[in-house]
C-alpha positions in Angstrom: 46.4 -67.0 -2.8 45.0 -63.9 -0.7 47.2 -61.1 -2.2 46.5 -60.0 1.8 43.0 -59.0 1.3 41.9 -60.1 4.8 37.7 -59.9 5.0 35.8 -57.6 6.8 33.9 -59.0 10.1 31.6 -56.0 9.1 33.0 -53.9 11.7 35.5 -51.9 10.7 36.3 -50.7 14.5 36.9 -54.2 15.2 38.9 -55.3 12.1 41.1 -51.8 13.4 41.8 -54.2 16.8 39.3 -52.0 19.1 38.1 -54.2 21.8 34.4 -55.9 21.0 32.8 -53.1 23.5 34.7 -50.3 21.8 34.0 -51.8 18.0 30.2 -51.8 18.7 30.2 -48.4 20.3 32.1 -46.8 17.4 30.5 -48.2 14.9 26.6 -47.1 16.1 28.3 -43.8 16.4 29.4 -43.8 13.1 26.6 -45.4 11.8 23.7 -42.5 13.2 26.3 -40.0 11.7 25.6 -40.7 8.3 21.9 -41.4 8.9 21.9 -37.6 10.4 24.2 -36.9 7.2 21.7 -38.1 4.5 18.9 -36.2 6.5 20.2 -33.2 6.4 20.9 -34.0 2.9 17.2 -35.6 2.1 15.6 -32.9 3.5 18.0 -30.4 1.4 19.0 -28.6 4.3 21.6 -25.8 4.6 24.3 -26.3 7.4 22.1 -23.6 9.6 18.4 -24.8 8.4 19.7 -28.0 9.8 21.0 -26.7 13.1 17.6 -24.6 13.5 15.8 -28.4 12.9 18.0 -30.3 15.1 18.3 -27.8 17.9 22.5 -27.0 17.7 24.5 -24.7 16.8 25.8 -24.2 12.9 29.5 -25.2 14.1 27.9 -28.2 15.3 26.4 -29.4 12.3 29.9 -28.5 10.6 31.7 -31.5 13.0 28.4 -33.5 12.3 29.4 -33.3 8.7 33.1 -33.5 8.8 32.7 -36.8 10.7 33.8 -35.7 13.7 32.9 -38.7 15.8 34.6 -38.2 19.0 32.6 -34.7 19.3 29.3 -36.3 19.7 27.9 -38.8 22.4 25.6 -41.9 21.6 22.8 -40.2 23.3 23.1 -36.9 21.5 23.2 -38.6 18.0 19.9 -41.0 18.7 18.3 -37.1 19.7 20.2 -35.8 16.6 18.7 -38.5 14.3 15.5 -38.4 16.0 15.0 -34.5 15.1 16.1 -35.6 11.9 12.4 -37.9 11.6 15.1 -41.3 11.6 13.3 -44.1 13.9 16.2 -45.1 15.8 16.1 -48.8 16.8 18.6 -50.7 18.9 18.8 -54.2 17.8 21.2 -57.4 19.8 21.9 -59.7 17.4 
């Protein structure tokens, strides 16, 4: 008996019925967020020491820390995370 727990395939874009393309383009989105997130918070940054470090406006970093996905390209969070010191890899697997 599953009580209708259905496991994850990891993706959570793709469990949400996004198409493969979609899922995996979400979910690095998502995922360089919250490595910009805990950098900001790592490094103990206010929301504007962090814009001054990552080279954006305040408001910015305020939808970078609300989550606001849809606000931010692929491209601009690998710079984002980059400013941030992350390495940014891209790994097909």
């Amino acid at each position: 008996m599953n009580d209708g727990i259905i496991e994850s395939s990891g993706n959570v874009f793709a469990d949400l019925g996004f198409s493969p393309e979609e899922s995996a383009l979400l979910m690095m989105r998502a995922t360089l967020m919250a490595q910009v997130r805990e950098a900001i918070t790592a490094h103990g940054w206010t929301q504007v020491e962090a814009a001054q470090h990552l080279g954006i406006g305040q408001s910015r970093v305020s939808d970078l820390v609300r989550g606001k996905r849809d606000k931010f390209s692929l491209d601009m969070l690998v710079t984002l995370a980059t400013r941030a010191g992350r390495k940014v890899e891209l790994a097909c697997v």
